[in-house]
Phi, psi and omega in degrees: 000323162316334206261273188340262160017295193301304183324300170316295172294353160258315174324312189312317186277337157301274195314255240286336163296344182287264184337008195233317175295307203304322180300298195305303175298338186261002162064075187206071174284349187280307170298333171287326184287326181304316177299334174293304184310304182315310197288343168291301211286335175309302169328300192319297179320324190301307181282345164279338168232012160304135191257004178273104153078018144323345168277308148312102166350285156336277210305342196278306225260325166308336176293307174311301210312311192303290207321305201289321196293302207239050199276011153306337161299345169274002159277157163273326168334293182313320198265321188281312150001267178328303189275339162315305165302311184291352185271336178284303145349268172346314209249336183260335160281349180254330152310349225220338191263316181271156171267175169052141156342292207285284166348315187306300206280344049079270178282344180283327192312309195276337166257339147298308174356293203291307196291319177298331188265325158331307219273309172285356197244002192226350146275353195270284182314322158335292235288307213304282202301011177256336175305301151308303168305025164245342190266308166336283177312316152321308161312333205267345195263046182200084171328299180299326189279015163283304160326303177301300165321310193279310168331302186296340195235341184263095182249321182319309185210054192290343173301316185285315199170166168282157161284168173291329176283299149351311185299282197345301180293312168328320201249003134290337157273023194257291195223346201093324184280140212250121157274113083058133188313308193307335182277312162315313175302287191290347151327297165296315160300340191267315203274300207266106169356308194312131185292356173258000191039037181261354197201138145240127173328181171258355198240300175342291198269348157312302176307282169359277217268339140296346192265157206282305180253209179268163208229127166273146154229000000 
């Protein structure tokens, strides 16, 4: 999904560069400014899914910036969501801004793309977070085995929290239901307090497993 992901957010930044040259010279700053606005949001994603310059200082603090500033970009929910508006942004300003055939078809490509991997990335985050919420409810109809669960599987640090790995294994005993590392991570963005998202508490997953609804993540 990273790969998909990255893909999208340069198409976003491609489509709003085109539309941003074309705006300015025909001197339509409003629309243009709009394509800047895009073209940040575009970046952002970008910089959260890049397979590139991972090592780079930046691309580490720009990450921090997002997780703490905008953490709804760190769900998957949170990213189809994003791209579904931006590719619909996208597709409807450069339709209504650019000339010609090519340009035309140009912007239907980069703007279905965009909406499709919106669209897929946001029924996937459905499928997963009712997954979770099955292990929730399991958990939830027996109180004391929550306590018992987290005691059995959190050895690294249970004062601080369980791990992702840790988790991983919890929750075939729970529901049966087995998650994938990449699922675990955003699992942890969504349950857990900690600014580093590495450990969810006991008290993290007490609220979880108390709450009325279901958690996108």
């Amino acid at each position: 999904m990273n790969l998909l992901w990255f893909a999208a957010s340069c198409c976003v930044m491609f489509g709003s560069m085109i539309s941003f040259v074309q705006e300015l010279f025909s001197l339509q700053w409003i629309d243009a400014l709009e394509m800047v606005y895009i073209f940040i949001f575009g970046l952002l994603l970008a910089v959260l899914d890049t397979p590139f310059f991972n090592q780079v200082s930046i691309v580490s603090e720009l990450r921090a910036g997002i997780s703490k500033y905008i953490a709804a970009l760190q769900r998957v929910t949170g990213k189809g969501l994003a791209y579904i508006f931006l590719g619909c942004a996208l597709w409807s300003s450069m339709f209504a801004n650019v000339t010609g055939v090519f340009l035309l078809t140009v912007a239907t490509l980069l703007g279905l793309f965009t909406v499709f991997i919106g669209i897929f990335s946001t029924l996937i985050a459905f499928c997963k977070s009712r997954n979770l919420d099955l292990v929730r409810v399991e958990l939830r109809k027996e109180p004391m085995s929550l306590k018992q669960m987290y005691d059995m599987h959190a050895k690294m640090n249970p004062m601080a929290g369980i791990t992702q790995e840790e988790f991983k294994k919890m929750t075939p005993y729970a529901r049966g239901v087995s998650f994938e590392n990449s699922d675990i991570k955003v699992i942890f963005n969504a349950l857990s307090s900690n600014p580093k998202r590495d450990v969810i508490s006991l008290d993290d997953l007490t609220g979880w497993v108390n709450g009325s609804m279901m958690v996108f993540i």
